[in-house]
N, C-alpha and C positions, 0 to 999 in steps of 0.2 A: 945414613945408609942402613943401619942397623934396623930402624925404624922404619923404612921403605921394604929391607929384606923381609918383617915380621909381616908387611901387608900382603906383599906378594904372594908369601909362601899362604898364609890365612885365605885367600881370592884362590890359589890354585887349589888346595881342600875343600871349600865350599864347592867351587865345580866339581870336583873328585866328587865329592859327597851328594852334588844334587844329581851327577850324570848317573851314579849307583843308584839312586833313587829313581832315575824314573825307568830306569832298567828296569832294577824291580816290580815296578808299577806295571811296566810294560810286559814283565813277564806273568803278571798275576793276574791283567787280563784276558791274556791268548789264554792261561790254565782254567779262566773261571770262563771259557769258551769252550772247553771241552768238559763235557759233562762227566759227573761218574756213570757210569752204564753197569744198570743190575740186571742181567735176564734172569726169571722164573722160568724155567719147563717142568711145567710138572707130566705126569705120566700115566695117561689115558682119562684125563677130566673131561669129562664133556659135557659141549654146549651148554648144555644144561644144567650142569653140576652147579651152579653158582645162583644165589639169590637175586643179584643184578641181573643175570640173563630168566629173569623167571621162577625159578623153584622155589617154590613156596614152602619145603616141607626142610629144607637143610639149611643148618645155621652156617652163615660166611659172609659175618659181619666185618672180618677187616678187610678183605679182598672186596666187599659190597665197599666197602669206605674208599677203598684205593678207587673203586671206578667214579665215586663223588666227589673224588681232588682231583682225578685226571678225567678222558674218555676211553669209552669202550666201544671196542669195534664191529659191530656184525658179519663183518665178510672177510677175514683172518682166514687163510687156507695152509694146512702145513702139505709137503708135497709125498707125502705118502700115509696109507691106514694104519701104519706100523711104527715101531720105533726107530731101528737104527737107521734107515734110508730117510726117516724124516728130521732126523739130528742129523746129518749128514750134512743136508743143504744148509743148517744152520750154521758149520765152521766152514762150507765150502763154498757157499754161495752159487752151487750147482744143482739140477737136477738130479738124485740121487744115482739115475742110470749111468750120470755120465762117468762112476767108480765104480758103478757094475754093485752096487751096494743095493740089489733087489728084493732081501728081507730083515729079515732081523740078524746078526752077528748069532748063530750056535756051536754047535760044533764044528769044526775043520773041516768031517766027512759032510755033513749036510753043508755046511757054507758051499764046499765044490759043489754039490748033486744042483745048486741051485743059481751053480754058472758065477759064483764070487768067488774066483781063484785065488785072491786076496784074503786072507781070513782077518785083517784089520785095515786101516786108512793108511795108507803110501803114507808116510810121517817127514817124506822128503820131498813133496809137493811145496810149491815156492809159496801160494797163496792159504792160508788158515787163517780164520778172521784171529784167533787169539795171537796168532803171532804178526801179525799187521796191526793191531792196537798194541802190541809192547813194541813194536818198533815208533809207533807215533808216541811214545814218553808214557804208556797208560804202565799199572802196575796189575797186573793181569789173574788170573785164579777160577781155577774149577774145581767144582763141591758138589760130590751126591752122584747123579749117575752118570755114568760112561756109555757102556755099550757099542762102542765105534772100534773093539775089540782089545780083545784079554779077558781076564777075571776069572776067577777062581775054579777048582774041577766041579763038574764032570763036563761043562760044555765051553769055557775058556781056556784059549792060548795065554799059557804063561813067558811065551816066547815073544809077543806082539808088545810095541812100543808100552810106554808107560803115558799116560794123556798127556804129561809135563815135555815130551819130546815134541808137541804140536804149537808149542807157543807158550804156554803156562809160566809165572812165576811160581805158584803154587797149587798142588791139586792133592786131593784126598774125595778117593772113588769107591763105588762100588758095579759091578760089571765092566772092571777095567785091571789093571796093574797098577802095582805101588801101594801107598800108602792106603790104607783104610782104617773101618773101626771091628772093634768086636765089642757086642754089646751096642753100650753107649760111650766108648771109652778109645783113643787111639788103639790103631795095631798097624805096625810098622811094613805088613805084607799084605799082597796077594790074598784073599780068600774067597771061598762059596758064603755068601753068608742067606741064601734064603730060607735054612731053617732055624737060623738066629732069629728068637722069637723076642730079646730084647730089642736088638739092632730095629726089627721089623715095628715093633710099637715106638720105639725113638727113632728113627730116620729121620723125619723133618723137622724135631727138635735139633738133635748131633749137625747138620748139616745145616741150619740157621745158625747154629751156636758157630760155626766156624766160620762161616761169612760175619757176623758180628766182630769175632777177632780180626777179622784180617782187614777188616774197616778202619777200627782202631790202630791197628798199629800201620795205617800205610795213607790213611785220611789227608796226615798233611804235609807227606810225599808230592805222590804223582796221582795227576786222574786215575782211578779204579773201572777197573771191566773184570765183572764177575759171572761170572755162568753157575748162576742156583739151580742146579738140576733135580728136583723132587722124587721119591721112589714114590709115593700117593699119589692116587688111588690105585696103583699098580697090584697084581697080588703077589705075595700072599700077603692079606690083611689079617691082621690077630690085634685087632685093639684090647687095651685093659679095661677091665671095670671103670676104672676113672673115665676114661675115654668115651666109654659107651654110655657113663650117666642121663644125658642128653636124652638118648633115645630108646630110655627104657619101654620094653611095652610096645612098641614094633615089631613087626615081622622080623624074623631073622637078619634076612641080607639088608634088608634098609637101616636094623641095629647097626650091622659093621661097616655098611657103606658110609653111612653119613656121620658115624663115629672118626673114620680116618679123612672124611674131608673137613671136621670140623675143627680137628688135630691141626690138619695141616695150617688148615687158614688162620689158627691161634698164632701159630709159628710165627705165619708172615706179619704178622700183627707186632710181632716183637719185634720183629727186621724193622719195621716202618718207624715206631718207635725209636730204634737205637737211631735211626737216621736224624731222627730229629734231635735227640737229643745229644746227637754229636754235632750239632750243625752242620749237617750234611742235605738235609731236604731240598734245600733249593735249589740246588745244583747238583741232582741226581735224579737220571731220567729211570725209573724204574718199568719193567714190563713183565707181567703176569698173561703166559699162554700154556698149552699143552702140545704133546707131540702126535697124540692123532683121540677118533672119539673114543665114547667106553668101554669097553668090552665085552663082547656078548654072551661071557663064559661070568661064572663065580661071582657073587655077590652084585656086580655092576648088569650082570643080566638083567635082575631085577630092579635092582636101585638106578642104576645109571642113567642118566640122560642126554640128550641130544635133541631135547626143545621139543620136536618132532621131526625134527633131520630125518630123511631116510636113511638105514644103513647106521652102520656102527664101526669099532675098530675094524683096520682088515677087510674094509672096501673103500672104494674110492667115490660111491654116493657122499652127498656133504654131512650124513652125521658121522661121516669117517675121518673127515679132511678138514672143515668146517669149526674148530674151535673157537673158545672164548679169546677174545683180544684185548687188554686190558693196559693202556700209559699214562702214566703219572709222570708230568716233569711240569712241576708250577712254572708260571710264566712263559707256558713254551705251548700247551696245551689246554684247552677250557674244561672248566669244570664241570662236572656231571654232564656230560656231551657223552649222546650216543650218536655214533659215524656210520648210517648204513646205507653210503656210496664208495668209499673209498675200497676197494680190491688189492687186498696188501697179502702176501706169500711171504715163509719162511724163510723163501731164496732171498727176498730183499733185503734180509737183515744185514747183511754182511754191505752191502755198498753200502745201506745206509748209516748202519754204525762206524764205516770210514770217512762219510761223510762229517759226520759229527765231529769225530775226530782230529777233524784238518787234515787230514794224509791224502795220499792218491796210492789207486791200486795199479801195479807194473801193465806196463802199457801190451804185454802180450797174453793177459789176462784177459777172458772173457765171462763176465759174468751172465749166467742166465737170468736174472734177478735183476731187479730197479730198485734203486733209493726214491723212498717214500719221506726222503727228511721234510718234503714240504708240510706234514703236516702237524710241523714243529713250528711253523708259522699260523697256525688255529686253519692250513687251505684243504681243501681232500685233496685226497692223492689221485691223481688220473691216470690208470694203466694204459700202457702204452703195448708190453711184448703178452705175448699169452702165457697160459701156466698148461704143463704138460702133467700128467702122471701116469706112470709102468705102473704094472702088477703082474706078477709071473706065476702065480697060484691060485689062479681062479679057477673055481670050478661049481658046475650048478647040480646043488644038491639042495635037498629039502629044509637041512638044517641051518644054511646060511642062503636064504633067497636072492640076497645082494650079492653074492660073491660070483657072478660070472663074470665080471665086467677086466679088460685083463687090460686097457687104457683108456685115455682120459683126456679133452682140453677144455679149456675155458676162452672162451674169445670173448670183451668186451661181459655182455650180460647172459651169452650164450653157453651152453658148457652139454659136448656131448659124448658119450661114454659108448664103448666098442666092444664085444668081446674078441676070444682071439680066432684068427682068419675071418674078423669082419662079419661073423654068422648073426650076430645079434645086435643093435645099436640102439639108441633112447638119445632125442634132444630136448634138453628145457631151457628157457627162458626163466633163467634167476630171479630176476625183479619180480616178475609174473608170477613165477609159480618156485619160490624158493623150498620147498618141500617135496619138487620131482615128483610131482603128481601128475600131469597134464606131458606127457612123451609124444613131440611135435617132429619125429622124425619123418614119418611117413606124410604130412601136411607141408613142411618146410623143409622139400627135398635139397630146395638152393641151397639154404645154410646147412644142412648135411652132408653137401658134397662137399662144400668149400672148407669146414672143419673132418671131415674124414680126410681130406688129401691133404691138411697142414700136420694131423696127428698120424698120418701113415710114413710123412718125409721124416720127422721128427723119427719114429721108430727106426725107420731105417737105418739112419744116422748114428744111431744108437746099438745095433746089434752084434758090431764088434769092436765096438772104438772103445778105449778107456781115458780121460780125461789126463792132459799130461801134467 
């Protein structure tokens, strides 16, 4: 008996012990199914800003490396020339109208003058992509910039959520509330910091160094979803001596421009690095974009580029809209592939990276935006809905010749641009004539009407509604 009890009990352990085991197993292949997810935005890089898209004259050697382990995209559209409406659609998965979010977050008084009675993002909205990947098990974090309201005086609400009330496990901002730095060094509040001339040469050091951390200590937890938010090439730029070595003996602005994109892309290079050397690489899908082109003011006037894009930040021509698109996730994507069919938008970030996820978005959610995960299988992505874009600041004057256009769609290869009350309009043919040179409006009346009457419903639709 004794000896029958010992077998028994031994047979019921081994089951105990092989059913935990393939638990485990089971559970550590759904986890190595959900990738970690890094987003890069940086702020105001354009098209051209990068060695891989062209530019010959600016060093960005590991962002060039990232696009030769993964692919890069040419037709990457964010949905606005500006910033906060085009970070917008990235936690919203909406067109930025649909939050009335039609320029950049300023002050209070100008937020209202410019019909955003909101002076931050409704923070009790059910859907934000960061709080739909911490409910699918991910361990969540945003680093660097905000802008979707708060921060510091004279032009933030210190009364507007803190980013961490959106989904975050952890965040540390600047153009937002909470935590930040001074200098190069934490600081526990709220502040202005654009005439911090340290903070402004370390920025995408400080805010790589904290993604670093928070890799390390959460790696081999829960899948990771990070939002690297870049202040570069944003202004104010003030590189150091060290910084500007590079490009001694250059014209001014081309010293400082490609001093802080060479900064920047050092940075990434150490993120990449730590990735690998945490055993992290293989199973982290990384993406390197911007949130609209360069800017047509201060150092990027001159240095910046956008290929030959027409247009620049702050119109909705494609050197406005039109960024670099850049995915690295080994065995999920080919190498050194450039993609210039696929039609991928900001707004699809968020289904897509549910997708990855495993999760489902609440079934009374409507995104404006499509999952592009197919091109996680090496397939292009085939657009199926159109891309819309507002601008409620246009105006035609000699100093910005692009800036009349006050909307905007893209059908298929077609993409034709309005001003307001319909007095002015331009259609081009992308494939044909990717540089809007060739305006087939007046020739190809058909497809002008048929895209003037989808980009007239779409505005309508839009003039008093707010997204619930």
């Amino acid at each position: 008996m004794k000896i029958e009890n010992t077998v028994y009990i031994v047979t019921l352990l081994l089951l105990f012990s092989c059913g935990n085991q393939k638990k485990e197993e089971t559970v550590g292949k759904e986890q190595e199914t959900k990738p970690n997810i890094i987003f890069i935005f940086a702020d105001d890089w354009g098209y051209g800003d990068l060695g891989c898209y062209g530019n010959t004259q600016v060093a960005t050697p590991n962002i060039d490396k990232l696009a030769m382990q993964g692919t890069k995209y040419t037709q990457f559209h964010v949905t606005s020339g500006v910033c906060s409406p085009s970070r917008t659609s990235v936690i919203t998965g909406h067109f930025p109208v649909a939050h009335k979010v039609h320029g950049h977050f300023a002050g209070n008084e100008k937020n209202q003058s410019r019909g955003m009675p909101n002076n931050w993002l409704n923070e009790n909205l059910k859907v934000y992509l960061p709080r739909i990947m911490q409910k699918a098990g991910y361990a969540t974090a945003h680093f660097g910039k905000w802008h979707l309201g708060g921060g510091g005086e004279p032009n933030g609400d210190l009364s507007a959520p803190e980013p961490k009330e959106y989904g975050y496990d952890e965040t540390r901002v600047w153009n937002g509330n909470g935590p930040s730095w001074k200098g190069d060094v934490h600081w526990p509040t709220t502040r202005y910091m654009d005439s911090d001339t340290l903070w402004v040469q370390s920025s995408s050091r400080i805010v790589v160094d904290e993604t670093i951390n928070f890799l390390k200590r959460k790696s081999k937890e829960d899948p990771i979803f990070i939002n690297l938010w870049l202040k570069d090439p944003h202004t104010p730029l003030w590189p150091n001596e060290e910084q500007r070595k590079p490009y001694k003996g250059l014209e001014p602005d081309k010293e400082t421009y490609f001093s802080v994109l060479t900064d920047a892309d050092y940075h990434i290079g150490r993120l990449m690095d730590a990735l690998e050397t945490m055993g992290l690489e293989e199973n982290s899908l990384v993406i390197f974009t911007s949130d609209n082109g360069p800017a047509g003011y201060g150092p990027a006037k001159i240095a910046g580029s956008t290929a030959g894009l027409k247009g620049e930040k702050a119109t909705l021509f494609q050197g406005g809209v039109n960024v670099p698109f850049i995915v690295r996730w080994p065995g999920h994507v080919d190498k050194g592939k450039t993609d210039t069919t696929s039609v991928i938008s900001a707004v699809d970030l968020l289904p897509t990276f549910v997708d990855l996820a495993k999760t489902q978005l609440p079934k009374d959610y409507r995104p404006d935006g499509e999952s592009f995960a197919s091109i996680f299988k090496n397939e292009s992505f085939q657009r199926r809905k159109p891309l819309y874009w507002d601008w409620r600041f246009s105006s035609n004057t000699e100093h910005n010749p692009h800036n009349w256009v006050s909307g905007a769609i893209r059908l298929g290869d077609w993409k034709l641009l309005v001003s307001s009350n319909n007095e002015r309009m331009e259609l081009y043919n992308l494939i044909d004539d990717r540089f809007e040179r060739n305006d087939l409006s007046k020739t190809n009346i058909s497809k002008t009407c048929e895209l003037l009457a989808m980009l007239s419903t779409w505005q309508n639709n839009h003039v008093e509604t707010e997204a619930e």
